[in-house]
KOLVOVEX-561429 format. One record per residue: y, x, z of N, C-alpha, C in turn. Coordinates in pm, whole numbers, plus 50000, padded with zeros to 5 digits. Layout:
BEGIN
YXZYXZYXZ/...
This chain:
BEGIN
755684767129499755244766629360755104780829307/753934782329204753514796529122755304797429046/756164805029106757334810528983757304819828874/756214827728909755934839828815754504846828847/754054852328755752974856228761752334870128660/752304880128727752294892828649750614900028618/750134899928544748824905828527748674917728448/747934928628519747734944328435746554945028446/746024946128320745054956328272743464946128311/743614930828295743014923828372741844917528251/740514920728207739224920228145740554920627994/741104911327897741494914527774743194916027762/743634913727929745244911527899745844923627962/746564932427865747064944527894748214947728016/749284938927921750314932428022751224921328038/751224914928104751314897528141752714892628220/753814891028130754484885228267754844873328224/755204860328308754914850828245755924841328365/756764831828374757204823128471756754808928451/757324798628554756824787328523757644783228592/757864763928523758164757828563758064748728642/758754744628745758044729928875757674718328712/757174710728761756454697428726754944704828694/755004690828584753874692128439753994704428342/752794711128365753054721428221751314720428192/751354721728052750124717527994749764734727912/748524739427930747934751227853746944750227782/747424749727662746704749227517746284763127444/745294759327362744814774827302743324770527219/743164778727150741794779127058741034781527170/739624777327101738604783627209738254797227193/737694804827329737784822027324739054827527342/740164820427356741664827627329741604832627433/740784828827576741174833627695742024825227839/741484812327805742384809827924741324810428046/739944810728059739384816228183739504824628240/740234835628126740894845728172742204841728274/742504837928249743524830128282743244824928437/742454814928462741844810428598741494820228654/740984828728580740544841528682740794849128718/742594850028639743724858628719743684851628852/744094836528855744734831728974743904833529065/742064829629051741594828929147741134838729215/741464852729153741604865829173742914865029381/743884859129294744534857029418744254847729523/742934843329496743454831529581741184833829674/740654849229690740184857529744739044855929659/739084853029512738024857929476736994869529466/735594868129454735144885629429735784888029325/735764900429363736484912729230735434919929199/735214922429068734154931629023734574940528892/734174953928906734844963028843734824962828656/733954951528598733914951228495735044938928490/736174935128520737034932328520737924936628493/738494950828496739024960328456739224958928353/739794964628288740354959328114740004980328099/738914974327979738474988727936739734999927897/739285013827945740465024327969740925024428056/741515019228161742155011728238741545023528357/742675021628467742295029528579741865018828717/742865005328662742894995228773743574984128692/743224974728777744034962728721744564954728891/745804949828811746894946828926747274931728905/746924918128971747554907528979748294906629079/749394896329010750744895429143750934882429105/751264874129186752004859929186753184858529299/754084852029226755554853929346755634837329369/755354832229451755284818829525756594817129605/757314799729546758954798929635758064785729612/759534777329773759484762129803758024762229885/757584771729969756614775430074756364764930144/754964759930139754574747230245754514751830426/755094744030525755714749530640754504752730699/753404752630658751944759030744751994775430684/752474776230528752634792330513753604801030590/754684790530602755754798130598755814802830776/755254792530834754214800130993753844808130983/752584806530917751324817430934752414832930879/752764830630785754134844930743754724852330843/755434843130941756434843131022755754848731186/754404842531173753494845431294752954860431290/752524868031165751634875631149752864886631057/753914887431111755174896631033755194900430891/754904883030817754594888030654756274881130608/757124875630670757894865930657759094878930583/759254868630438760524877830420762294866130403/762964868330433764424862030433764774853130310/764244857930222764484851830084763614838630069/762854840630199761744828930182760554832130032/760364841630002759454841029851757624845829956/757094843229853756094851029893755594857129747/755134866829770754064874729689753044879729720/751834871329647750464880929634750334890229553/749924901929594749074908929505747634916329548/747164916529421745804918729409745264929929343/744714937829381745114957429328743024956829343/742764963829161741634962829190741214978029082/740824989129163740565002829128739605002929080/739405011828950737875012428917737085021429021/737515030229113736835036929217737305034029325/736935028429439737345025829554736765007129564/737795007729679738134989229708738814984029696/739114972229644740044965929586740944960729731/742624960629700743364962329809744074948029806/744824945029884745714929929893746884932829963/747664923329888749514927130002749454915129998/750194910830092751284898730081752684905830134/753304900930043754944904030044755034921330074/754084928429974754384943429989752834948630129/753054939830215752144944130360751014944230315/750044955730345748664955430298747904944330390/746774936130375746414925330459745094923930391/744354914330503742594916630446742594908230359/741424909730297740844898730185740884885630205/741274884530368740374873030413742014861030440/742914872930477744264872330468745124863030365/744464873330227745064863730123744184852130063/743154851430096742574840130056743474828730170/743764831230324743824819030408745464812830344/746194824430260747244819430236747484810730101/746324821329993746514814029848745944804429858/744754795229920744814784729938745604773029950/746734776030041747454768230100748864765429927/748654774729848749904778329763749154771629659/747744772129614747534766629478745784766529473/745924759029441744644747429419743654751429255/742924757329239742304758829120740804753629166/741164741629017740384731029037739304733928874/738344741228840737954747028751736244734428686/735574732628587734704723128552733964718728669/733474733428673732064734428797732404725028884/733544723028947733644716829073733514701529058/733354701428939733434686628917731674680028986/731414692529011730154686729032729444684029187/730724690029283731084688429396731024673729490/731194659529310730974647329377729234645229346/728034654929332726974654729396726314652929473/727224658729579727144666529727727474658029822/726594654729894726944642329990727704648830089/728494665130126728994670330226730264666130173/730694666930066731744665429970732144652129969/731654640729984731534631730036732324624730179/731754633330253732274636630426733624643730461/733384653030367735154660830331735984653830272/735854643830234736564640230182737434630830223/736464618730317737184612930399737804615030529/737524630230548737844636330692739124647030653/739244646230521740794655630436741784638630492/741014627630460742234617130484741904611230627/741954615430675741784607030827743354611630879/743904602930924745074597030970745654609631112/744364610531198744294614131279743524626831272/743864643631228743034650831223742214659731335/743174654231465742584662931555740974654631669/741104641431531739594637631628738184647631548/738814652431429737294661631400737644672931487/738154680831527738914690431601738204686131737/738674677831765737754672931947736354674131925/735974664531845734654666531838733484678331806/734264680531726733944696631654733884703931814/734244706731912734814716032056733484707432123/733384696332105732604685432196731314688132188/730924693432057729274692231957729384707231992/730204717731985729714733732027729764732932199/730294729632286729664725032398728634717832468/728224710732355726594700232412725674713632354/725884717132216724834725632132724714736732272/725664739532312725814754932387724894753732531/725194738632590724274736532706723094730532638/722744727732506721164727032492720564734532493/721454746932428720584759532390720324766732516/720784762532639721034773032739719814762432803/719404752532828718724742732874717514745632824/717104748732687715854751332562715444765232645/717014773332657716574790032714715524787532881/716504780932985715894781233099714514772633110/714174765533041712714759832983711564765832960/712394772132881711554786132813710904794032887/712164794732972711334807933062710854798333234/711374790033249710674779333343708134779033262/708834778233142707364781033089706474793233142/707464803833097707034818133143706354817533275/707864812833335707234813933511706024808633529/705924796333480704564787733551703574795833485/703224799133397702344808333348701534819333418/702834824533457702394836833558702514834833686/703104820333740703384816633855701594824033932/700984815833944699874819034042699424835334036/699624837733948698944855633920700184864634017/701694859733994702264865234062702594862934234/702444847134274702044842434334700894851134480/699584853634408698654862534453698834877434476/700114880134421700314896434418701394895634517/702014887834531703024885834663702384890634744/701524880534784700464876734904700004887734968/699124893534876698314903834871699414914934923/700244917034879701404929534956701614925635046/702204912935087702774903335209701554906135322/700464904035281699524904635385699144915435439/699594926835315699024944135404699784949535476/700704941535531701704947335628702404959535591/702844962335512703194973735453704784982535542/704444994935590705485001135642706015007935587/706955014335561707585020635386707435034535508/706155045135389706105060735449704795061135520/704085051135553703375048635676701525060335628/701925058135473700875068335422701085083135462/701585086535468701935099735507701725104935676/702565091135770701885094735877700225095035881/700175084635821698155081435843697695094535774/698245101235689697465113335626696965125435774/698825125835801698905136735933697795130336014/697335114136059696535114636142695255117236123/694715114336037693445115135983693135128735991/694025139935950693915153335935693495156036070/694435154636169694765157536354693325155136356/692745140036336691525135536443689985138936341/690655147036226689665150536197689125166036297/689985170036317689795185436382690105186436542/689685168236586690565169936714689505175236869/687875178036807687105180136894687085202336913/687415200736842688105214836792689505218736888/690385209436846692115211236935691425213537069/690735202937140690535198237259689695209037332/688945212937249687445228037332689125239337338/689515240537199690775249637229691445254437323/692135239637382692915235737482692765239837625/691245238237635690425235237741690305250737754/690125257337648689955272737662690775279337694/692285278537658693275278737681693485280137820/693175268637917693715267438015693035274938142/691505277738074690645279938198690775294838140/691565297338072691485320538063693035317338102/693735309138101694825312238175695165316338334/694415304938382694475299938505693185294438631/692635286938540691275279338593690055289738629/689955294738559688315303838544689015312638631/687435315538683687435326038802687955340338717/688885351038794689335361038704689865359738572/690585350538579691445341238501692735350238450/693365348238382694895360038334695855358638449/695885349438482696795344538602696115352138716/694915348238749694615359738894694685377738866/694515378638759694655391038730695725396538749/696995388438689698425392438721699305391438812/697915384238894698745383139066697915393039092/697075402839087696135416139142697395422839139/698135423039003698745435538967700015435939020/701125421139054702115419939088701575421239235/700715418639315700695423939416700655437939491/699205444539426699385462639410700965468339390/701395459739306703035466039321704075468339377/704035455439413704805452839524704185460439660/703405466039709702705469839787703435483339779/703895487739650704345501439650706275503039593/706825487439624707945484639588708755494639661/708715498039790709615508939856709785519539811/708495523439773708255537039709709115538739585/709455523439488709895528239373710845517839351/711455516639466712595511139422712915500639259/713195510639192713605514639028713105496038975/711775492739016711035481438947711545471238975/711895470239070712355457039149712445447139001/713155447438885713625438538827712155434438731/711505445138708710035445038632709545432838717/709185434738852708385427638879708905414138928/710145412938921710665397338939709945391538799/710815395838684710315393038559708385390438561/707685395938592706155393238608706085379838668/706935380938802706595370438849707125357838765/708095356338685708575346738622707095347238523/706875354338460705735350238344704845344438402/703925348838523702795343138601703215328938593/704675327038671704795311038646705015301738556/705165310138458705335302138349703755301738239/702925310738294701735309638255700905297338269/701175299038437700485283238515701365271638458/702395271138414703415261838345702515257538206/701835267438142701785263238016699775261438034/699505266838098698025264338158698095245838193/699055244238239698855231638294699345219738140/700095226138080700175218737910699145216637913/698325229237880697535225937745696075219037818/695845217837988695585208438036695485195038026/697035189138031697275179937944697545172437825/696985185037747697035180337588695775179137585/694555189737647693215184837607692915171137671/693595161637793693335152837806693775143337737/695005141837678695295135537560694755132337440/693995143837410693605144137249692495134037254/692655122437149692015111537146690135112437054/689655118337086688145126136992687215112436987/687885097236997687145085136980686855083336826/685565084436751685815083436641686235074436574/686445060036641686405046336567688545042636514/688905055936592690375057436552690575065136420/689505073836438689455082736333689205071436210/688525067236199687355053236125688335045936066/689255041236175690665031736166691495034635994/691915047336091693235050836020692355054435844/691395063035833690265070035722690305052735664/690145042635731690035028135628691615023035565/692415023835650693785022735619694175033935479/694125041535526694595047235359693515047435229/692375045735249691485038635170692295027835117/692495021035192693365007835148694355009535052/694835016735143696565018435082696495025934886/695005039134907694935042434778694305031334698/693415027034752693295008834637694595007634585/695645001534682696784996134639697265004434514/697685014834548698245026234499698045026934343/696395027734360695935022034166695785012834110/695785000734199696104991434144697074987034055/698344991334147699944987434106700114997934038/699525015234051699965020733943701515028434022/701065032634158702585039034175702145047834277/703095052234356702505064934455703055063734620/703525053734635704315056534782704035038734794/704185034934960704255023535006705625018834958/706805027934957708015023534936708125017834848/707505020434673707115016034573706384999434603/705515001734682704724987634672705674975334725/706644979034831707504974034920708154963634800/709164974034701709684968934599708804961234482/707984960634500707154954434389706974939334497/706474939834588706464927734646707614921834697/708834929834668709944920134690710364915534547/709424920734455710114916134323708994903934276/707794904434330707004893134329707404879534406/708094884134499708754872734579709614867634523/710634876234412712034867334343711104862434237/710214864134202709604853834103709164842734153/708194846034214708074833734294708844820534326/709844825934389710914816534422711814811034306/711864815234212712614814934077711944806734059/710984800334064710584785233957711444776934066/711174776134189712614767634268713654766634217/714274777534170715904778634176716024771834049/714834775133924715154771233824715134757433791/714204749733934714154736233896715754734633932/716074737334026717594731034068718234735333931/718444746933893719174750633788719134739833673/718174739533616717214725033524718214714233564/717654708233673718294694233700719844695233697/720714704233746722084705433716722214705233608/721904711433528721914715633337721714704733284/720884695133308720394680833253721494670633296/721764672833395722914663233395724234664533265/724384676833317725634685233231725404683033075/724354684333072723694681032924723944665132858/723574656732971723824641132958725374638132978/726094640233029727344638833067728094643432890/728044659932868728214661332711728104653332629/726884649232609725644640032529726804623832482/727154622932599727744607032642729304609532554/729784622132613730914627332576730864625532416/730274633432385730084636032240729724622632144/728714609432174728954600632143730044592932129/730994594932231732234583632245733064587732128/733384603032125733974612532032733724606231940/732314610231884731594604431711731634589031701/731714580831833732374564531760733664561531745/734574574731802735964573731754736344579831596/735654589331558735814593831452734914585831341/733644580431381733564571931248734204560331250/734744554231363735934544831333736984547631230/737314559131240738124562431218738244567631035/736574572531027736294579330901736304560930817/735724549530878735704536530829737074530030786/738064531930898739214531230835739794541830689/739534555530706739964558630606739494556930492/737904552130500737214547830369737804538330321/738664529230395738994515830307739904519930205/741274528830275742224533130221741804539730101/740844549630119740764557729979740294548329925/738854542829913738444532129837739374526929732/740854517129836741724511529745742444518529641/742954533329689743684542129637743164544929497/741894547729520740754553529401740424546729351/739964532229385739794523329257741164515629203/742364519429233743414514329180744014522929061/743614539629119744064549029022743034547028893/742194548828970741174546328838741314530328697/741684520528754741924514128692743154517228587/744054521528636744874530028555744534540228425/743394541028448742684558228353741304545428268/741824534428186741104529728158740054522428172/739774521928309738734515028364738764503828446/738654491428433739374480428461738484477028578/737344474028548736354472928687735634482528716/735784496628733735814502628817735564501228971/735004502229050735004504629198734894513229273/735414521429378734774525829455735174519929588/733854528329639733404524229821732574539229869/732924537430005731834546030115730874540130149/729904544530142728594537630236728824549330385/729104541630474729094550930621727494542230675/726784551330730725644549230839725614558230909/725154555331069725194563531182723634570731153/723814583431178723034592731194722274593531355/720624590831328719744596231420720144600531535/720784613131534721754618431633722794623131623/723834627931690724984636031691724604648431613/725704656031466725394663831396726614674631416/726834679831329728394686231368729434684431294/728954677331211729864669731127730274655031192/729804648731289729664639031324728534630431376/728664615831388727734607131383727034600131240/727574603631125727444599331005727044604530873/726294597430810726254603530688726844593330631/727714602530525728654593930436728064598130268/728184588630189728064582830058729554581929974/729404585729881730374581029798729724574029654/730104559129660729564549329588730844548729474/730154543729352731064539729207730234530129141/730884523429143729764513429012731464510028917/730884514928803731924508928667732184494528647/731214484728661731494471828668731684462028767/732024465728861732814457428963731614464029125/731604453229158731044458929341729544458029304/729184444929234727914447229242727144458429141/727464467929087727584477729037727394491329135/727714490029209728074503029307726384512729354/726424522529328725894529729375726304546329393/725264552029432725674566729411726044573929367/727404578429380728304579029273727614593029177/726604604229215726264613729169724624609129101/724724591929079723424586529032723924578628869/724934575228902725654566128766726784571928744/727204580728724728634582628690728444592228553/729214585328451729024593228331729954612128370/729794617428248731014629728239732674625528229/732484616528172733954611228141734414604628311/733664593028304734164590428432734274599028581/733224607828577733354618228663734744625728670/735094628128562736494638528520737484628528597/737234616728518738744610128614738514604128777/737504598528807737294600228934737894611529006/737554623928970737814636628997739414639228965/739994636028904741364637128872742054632328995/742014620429020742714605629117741734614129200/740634618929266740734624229395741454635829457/741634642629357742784656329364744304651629367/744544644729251745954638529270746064629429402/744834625629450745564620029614745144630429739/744274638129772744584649029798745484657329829/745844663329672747374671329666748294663529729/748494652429734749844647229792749754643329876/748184643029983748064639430111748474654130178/747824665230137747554679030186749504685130194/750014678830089751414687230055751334699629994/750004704029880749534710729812750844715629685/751464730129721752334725529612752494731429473/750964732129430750554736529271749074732229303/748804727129163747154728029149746994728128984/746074738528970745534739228835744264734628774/744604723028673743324716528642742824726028462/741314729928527740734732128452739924727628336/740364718728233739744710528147739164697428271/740204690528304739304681328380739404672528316/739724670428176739644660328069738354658427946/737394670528081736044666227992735644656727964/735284648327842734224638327845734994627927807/736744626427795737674617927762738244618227621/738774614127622739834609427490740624597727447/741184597227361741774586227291742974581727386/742664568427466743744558927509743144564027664/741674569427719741734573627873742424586627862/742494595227771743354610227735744694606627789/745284596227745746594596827770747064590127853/746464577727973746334578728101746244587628172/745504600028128745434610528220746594618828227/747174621228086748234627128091749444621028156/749304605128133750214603728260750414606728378/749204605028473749074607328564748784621828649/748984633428517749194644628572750854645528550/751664636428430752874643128443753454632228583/752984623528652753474615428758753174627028921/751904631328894751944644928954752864653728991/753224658628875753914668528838755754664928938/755854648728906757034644329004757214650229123/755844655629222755984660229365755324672929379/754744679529250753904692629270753844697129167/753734712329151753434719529049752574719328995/751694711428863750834709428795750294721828671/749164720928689748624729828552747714723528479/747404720728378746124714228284746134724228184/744904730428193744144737028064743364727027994/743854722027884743524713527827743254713127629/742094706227591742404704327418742724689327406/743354683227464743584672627395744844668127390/745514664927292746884664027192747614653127331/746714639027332747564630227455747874640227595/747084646127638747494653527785748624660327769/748444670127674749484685627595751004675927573/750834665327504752084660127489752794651627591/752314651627719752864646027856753584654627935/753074667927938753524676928029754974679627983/755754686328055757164685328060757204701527974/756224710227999756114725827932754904725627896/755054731327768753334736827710753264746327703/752574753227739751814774227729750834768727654/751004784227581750024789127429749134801127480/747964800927542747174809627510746644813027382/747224825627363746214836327229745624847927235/744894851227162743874864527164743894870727048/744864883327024744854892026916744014901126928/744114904026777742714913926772743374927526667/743714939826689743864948926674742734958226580/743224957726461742014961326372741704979626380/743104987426417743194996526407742015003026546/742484999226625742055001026750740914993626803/740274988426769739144976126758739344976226866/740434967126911740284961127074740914946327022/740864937227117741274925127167742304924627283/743424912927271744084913327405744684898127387/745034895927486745164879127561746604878327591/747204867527536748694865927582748974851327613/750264848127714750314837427757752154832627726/752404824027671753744824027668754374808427659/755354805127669755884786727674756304789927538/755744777727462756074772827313757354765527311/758454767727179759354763327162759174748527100/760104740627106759884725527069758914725426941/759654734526845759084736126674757404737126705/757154750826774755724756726810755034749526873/755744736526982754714729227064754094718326966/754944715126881754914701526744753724710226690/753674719126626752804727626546751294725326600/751414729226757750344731426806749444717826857/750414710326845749384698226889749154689826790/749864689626651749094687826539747454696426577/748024709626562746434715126562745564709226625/746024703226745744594697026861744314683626775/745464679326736745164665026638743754666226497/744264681726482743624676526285742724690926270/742534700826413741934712126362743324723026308/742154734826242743364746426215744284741826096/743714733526004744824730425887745894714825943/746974719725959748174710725978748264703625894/748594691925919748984684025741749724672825807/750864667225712751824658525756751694648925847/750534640725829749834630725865749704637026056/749354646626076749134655526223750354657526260/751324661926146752424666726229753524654126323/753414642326196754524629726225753374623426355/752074624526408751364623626499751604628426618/751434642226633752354653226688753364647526782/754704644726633755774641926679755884628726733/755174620126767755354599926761754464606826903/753734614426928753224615627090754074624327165/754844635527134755984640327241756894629227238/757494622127149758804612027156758604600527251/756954596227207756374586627318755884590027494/757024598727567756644604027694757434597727803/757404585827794758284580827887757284573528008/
């Protein structure tokens, strides 16, 4: 429960400290006094935007704090999980909002994200403000509503896991489709470019030899006369280098006695002579080698023709290049295969989910059908209570087309005021008045399904009065028996149910032409006073006051 609640410098309230009591407490005030101010402290804590014209003019910052005891055991986890847990068991929000910078958040002192104190002030207090009344519009609101009471919460939980696993293999099924499209598209174009590499026999480098050959057999009638020349001034031709150097190694030797000294000269000669005829006889056999057929020449001169086709075609410079391009035409190729297998696995997997996910969504709208009955009874019983004798409500459940992620269902929330045959959409016939209490009895069963342990009603006594006014006030001070209740309220029956009444006021400072907002619990005398006022307007008169007093005495 809210125990205290401190506000600085917050749009007209300077400084605010204020406690409260468990049950019923009812907040009364003129209009303009400021109690939206008021809601908009709390919902400040509970992760509203903050915006800097909020600030209470002059002001450097404004600071909300709420100190929360009697912790519902999902806070007092999440506390205990995330090292916010303090011994005393309290919690405190606060809410720190700078006119320069970003607005900051603690819980229990620890700085923590925005996102932090919203997951906790939720769980602590409920601000239930007009607007929302309009929430029973909303056919999602509708669906939430009977899935807040389902008996069993972890079948939306399954299903919910069930529907992001089918969605996840559709989308992945839609993806490989997609590009199963692609492929066939380009299947044959790529198809043909395989081929076309596949078929040129391609040797990775093989351009480069064919260059060297083409070059060789371009000049090879040339090598070969060379060769041939070569061999016959070596050796062959008459007076040849070789006979010459046997003239001379012979004359020498002829005079070897004489000179001793040479002996080693002319061994050496004789080694060259033989190695002359050694290399005479090469290049012998290289001119018979050298191939001067032109149709080789022709060959290879068409082959790299070829190969430079290729070359500009594909747009690259080496066979090695083309190599990889036709092994990358080949994984395409083959990829519409793999993808059919891929496909047909996925489709199963897809159907198997599919099946899954149905069984799921006929357990949960079973389940959402059972809880429709329950609320149904709950809600048209409370309601009968709040003045309305035939009253009804009902769900209309119908199965949805397909699996959604909410379920198999779209759900309805039906009201007809005069019994069943009456019933329709409840956001088609439902006055303001009856809306408010509809809306009351769905929060009051709610809160005590959820274990909610404060909720603040924001004028939800629009559109009422008289003898439904003070049904309502019952049934917020019967509230109040298991939870901390708030009603911002003008009407005298509600104000005089609650167990505490707060006085919002708004002084106005003539000196200083400012305004400021105060919140405080009225004494017995002051609460009598004040609900005359809601009775008779600003002038009190006896008749209001003994009124007044005959509706606090009457609170049993």
């Amino acid at each position: 429960m809210l125990q205290h609640l401190s506000i600085q410098n917050f749009i007209l309230i300077d400084h605010l400290e204020v406690g409260f009591e468990a049950g019923f407490s009812s907040i009364t005030g003129e209009t303009g006094a400021g109690k939206s101010i008021f809601v908009g402290a709390l919902s400040m804590l509970l992760g509203r935007r903050a915006e800097v014209s909020m600030i209470k003019s002059g002001a450097s910052r404004s600071v909300i704090e709420g100190v929360f005891t009697a912790l519902p055991e999902a806070v007092e986890l999440y506390l205990k999980q995330n090292d916010l847990w303090e011994d005393d068991g309290v919690c405190i929000l606060r809410r720190e909002l700078p006119r320069t910078g970003r607005s900051r958040c603690f819980i229990n002192d620890s700085p923590v994200t925005l996102s932090d104190l919203a997951q906790v002030g939720v769980q602590l207090i409920d601000v239930h403000s007009q607007h929302q009344n309009l929430a029973l519009a909303r056919k999602q609101f509708h669906l939430e509503l009977l899935d807040r009471m389902l008996e069993d919460p972890t079948l939306l939980q399954s299903y919910a896991t069930s529907y992001a696993t089918f969605t996840s293999l559709v989308k992945e099924q839609e993806e490989l489709l997609q590009q199963k499209r692609h492929i066939e598209e380009l299947y044959d174009y790529n198809l043909y470019r395989y081929e076309e590499l596949r078929d040129a026999q391609l040797v990775a480098g093989e351009e480069e030899v064919l260059h060297d050959t083409e070059l060789f057999l371009q000049h090879a009638e040339e090598i070969k006369y060379e060769l041939y020349q070569a061999n016959e001034r070596l050796s062959s031709a008459e007076g040849s280098i070789v006979d010459q150097l046997n003239v001379v190694l012979d004359r020498l030797e002829k005079r070897a006695s004489l000179f001793p000294e040479m002996g080693e000269q002319l061994e050496r000669l004789g080694v060259c002579i033989e190695d002359l005829r050694d290399l005479s006889a090469d290049f012998a056999r290289f001119s018979d080698r050298v191939d001067t057929d032109p149709e080789v020449l022709h060959r290879a001169t068409d082959r790299l023709d070829f190969l430079n086709d290729l070359f500009r075609k594909y747009n690259v410079n080496t066979t090695a290049q083309l190599l990889a391009l036709r092994d990358e035409f080949y994984e395409k190729v083959q990829t519409r295969e793999t993808l059919d297998e891929s496909l047909a696995i996925l489709s199963e997997k897809c159907e198997a989910a599919e099946q899954a996910l149905i069984r799921q969504g006929a357990q949960l709208s079973e389940a959402r059908h059972k809880a429709a009955r329950q609320v149904s009874e709950k809600l048209t019983a409370d309601l009968r209570l709040l003045e309305m004798p035939h009253a009804t409500v009902d769900f209309l459940i119908t199965p949805s087309e397909s699996p959604m992620a909410s379920g198999c269902d779209r759900v309805s929330l039906l009201f007809g005021a005069n019994g069943k045959t009456d019933l329709r959409s409840v956001e088609e016939v439902a006055s303001g008045g009856e809306i408010a209490r509809l809306m009351l009895s769905i929060k009051a069963m709610l809160a005590t399904w959820d274990n909610l342990p404060t909720i603040l009603f924001d004028e939800i006594d629009t559109g009422v009065s008289g003898r439904v006014a003070d049904r309502m006030g019952k049934v917020l001070r019967s509230m109040g028996g298991h939870l901390q209740v708030f009603a911002i309220t003008h009407l005298p029956q509600i104000a005089a149910r609650s167990a505490v009444q707060m006085f919002i006021s708004k002084q106005y400072d003539e000196e200083t032409d400012t305004a400021r907002t105060d919140l405080r619990e009225l004494s017995p005398e002051e609460r009598t006073e004040e609900i005359a006022r809601l009775i008779s307007g600003n002038v009190i008169t006896p008749a209001s006051l003994a009124a007044a007093q005959e509706l606090l005495q009457n609170n049993d």
